[in-house]
Legacy VTK file of the C-alpha trace (Angstrom):
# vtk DataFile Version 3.0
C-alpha trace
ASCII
DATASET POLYDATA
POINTS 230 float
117.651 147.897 119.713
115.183 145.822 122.054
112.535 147.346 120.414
113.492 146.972 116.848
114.798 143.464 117.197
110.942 142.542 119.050
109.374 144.722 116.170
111.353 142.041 113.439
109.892 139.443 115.570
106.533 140.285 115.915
106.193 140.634 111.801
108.677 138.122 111.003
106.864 136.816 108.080
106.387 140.167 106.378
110.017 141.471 106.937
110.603 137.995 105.142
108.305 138.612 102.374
109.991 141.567 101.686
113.188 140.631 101.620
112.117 138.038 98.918
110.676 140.522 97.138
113.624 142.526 96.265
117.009 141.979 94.334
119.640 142.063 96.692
123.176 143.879 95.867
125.447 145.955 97.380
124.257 149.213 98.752
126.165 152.314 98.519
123.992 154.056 101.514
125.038 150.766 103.843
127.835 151.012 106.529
130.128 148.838 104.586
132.080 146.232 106.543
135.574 147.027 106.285
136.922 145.795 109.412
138.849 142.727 107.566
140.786 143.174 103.846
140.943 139.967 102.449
144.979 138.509 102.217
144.808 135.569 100.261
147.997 134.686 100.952
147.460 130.663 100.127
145.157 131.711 97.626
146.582 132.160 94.133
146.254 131.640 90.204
148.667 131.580 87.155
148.868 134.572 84.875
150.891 131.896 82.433
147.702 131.939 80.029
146.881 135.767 79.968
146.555 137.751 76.561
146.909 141.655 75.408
142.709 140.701 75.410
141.984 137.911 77.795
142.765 137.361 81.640
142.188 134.346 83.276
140.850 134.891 86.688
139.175 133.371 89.736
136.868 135.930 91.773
135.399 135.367 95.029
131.413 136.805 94.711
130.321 136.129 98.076
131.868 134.147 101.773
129.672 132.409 103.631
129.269 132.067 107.614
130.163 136.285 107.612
128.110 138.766 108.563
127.741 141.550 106.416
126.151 145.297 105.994
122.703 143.833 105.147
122.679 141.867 108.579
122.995 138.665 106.969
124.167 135.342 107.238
124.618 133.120 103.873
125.052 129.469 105.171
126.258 126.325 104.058
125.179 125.773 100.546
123.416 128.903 100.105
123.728 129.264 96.507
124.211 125.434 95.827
121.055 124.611 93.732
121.312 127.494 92.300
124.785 127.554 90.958
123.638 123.693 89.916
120.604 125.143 88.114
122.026 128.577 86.844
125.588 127.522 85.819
125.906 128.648 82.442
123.466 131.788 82.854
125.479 133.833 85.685
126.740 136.937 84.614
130.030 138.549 85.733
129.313 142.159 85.239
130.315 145.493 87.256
128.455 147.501 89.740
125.293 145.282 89.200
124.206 146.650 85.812
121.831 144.112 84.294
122.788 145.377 80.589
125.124 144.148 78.107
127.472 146.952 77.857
128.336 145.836 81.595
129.556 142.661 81.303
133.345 142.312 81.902
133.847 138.691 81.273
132.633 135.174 80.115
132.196 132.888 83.315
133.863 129.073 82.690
132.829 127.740 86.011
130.954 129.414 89.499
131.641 127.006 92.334
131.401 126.531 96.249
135.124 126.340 97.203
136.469 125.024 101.065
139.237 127.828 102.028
140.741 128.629 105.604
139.625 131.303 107.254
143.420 132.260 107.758
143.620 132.758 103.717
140.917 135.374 104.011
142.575 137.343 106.303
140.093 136.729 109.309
141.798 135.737 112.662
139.908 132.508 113.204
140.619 128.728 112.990
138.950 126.224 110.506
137.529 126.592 107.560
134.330 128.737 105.330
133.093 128.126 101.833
133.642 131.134 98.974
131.171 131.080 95.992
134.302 131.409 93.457
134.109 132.430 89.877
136.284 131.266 87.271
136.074 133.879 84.543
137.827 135.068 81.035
137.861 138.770 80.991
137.951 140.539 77.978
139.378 143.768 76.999
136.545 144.403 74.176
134.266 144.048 76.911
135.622 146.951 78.600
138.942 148.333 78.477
139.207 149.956 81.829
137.825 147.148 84.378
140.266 144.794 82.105
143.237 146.965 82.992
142.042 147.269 86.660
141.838 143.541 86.628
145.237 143.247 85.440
146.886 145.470 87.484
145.235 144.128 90.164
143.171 146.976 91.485
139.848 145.210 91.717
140.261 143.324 95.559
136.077 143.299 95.911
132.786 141.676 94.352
129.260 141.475 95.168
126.246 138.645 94.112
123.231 139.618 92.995
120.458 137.752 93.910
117.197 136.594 95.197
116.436 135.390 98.448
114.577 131.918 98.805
114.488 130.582 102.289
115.825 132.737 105.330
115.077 132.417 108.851
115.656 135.091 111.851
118.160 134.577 114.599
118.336 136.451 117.919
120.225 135.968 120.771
117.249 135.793 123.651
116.721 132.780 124.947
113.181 133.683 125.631
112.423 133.812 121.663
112.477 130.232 121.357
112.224 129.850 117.367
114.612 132.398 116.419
117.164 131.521 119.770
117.156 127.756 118.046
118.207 129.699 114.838
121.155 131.630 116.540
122.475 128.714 118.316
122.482 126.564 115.067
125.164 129.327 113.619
126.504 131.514 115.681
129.855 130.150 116.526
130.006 129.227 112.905
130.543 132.999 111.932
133.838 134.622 111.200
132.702 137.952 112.864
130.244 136.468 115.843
131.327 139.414 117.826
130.060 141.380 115.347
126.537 139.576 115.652
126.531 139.199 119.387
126.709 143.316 119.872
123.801 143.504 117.502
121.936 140.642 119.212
120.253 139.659 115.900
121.060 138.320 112.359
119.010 136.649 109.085
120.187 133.133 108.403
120.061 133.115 104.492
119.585 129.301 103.910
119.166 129.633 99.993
119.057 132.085 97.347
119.274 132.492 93.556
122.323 133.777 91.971
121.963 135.752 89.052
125.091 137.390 88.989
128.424 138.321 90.267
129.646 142.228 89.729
132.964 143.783 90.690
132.139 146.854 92.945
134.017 149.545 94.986
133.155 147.803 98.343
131.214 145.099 99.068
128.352 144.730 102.007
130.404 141.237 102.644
134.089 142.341 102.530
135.787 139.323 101.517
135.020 139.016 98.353
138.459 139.320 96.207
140.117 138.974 93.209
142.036 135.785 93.795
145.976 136.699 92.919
147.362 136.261 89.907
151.091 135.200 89.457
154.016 134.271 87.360
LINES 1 231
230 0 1 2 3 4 5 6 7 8 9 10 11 12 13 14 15 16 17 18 19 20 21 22 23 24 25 26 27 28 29 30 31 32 33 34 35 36 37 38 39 40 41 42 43 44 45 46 47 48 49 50 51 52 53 54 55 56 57 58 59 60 61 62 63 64 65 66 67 68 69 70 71 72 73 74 75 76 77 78 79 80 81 82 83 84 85 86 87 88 89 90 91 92 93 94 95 96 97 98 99 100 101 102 103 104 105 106 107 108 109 110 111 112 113 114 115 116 117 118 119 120 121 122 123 124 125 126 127 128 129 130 131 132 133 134 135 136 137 138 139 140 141 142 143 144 145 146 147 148 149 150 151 152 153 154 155 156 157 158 159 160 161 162 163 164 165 166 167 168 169 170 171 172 173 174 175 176 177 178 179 180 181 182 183 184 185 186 187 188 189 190 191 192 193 194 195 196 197 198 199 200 201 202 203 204 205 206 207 208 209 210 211 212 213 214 215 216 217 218 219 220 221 222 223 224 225 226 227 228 229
């Protein structure tokens, strides 16, 4: 690990370049982080307004401060002037197919939201930020992800995106750029152990959403439907 985490180091600003270079989803060939399922307990919305062809839902695309299967950190305001730029043009589709036959909804509102890390099901005190999606999913869009929606079944989402500005953090005092990095955030993130035994992370400080797909399993894991109920 030494000598991979000197190698990102030493070519810094090319691993960078191509990380901007590429649209970033979740990827089925990643160890997916599954070591927390989201709860939600305080987290909840009304089913009062739901139709045989339209559900009213709030879905959680991405959590900040959380280290997931890409080795990255999103951090405070990642997708901010984005989601101020973008509002109206941010998809919700599934499984991060850029077509119209893969939209499952019309998006209302995408948002940063304030939530506990308690009502994520994480074992930590204080708060994070969710990028949240309110959305009207409709059953001519696509029959089955409607159903799984309203029974409930779909408990994880991924963003798709571009990265803008990110920045390398490693845990060695001796890299002095990059230990300034890991200091700003570390005790900031939900699963620090997590980044400590790797020694290493990518601070994502902005990025452009383009859209927001339900998948099997998300590289961040707490990304949930919010509940619905009576």
């Amino acid at each position: 690990m030494k000598d991979f985490i000197k190698d990102l180091i030493t070519n810094k600003a090319e691993h960078i370049e191509f990380k901007k270079a590429q649209f970033k989803s979740c990827d089925a060939s990643m160890i997916i982080d599954n070591e927390v399922k989201p709860l939600g307990k305080a987290l909840s919305t009304s089913i009062a307004s739901d139709t045989d062809k339209v559900l009213r839902r709030t879905i959680i695309g991405n959590t900040y401060n959380w280290l997931d299967s890409h080795n990255d950190v999103h951090v405070k305001s990642t997708f901010k002037k984005s989601i101020d730029e973008r509002q109206s043009k941010i998809w919700h589709l599934h499984d991060h197919i850029q077509q119209r036959d893969a939209q499952i909804g019309k998006s209302t509102k995408v948002y940063e939201k304030e939530v506990l890390w308690s009502d994520l099901g994480v074992n930590k005190i204080g708060t994070t930020t969710v990028v949240a999606m309110d959305t009207n999913i409709l059953k001519d869009y696509n029959p089955m992800m409607f159903l799984q929606y309203k029974d409930g079944d779909v408990d994880q989402h991924s963003v798709g995106m571009y990265y803008m500005k990110i920045d390398l953090a490693v845990n060695d005092s001796e890299e002095v750029e990059e230990f300034k990095v890991w200091n700003e955030y570390i005790n900031q993130i939900g699963n620090k152990e997590k980044a400590i035994e790797q020694g290493y992370f990518w601070a994502v400080k902005e990025a452009k959403l383009i859209e927001i797909s339900a998948v099997l399993e998300g590289s961040n894991s707490l990304t949930p439907t919010i509940e619905a109920k009576d």
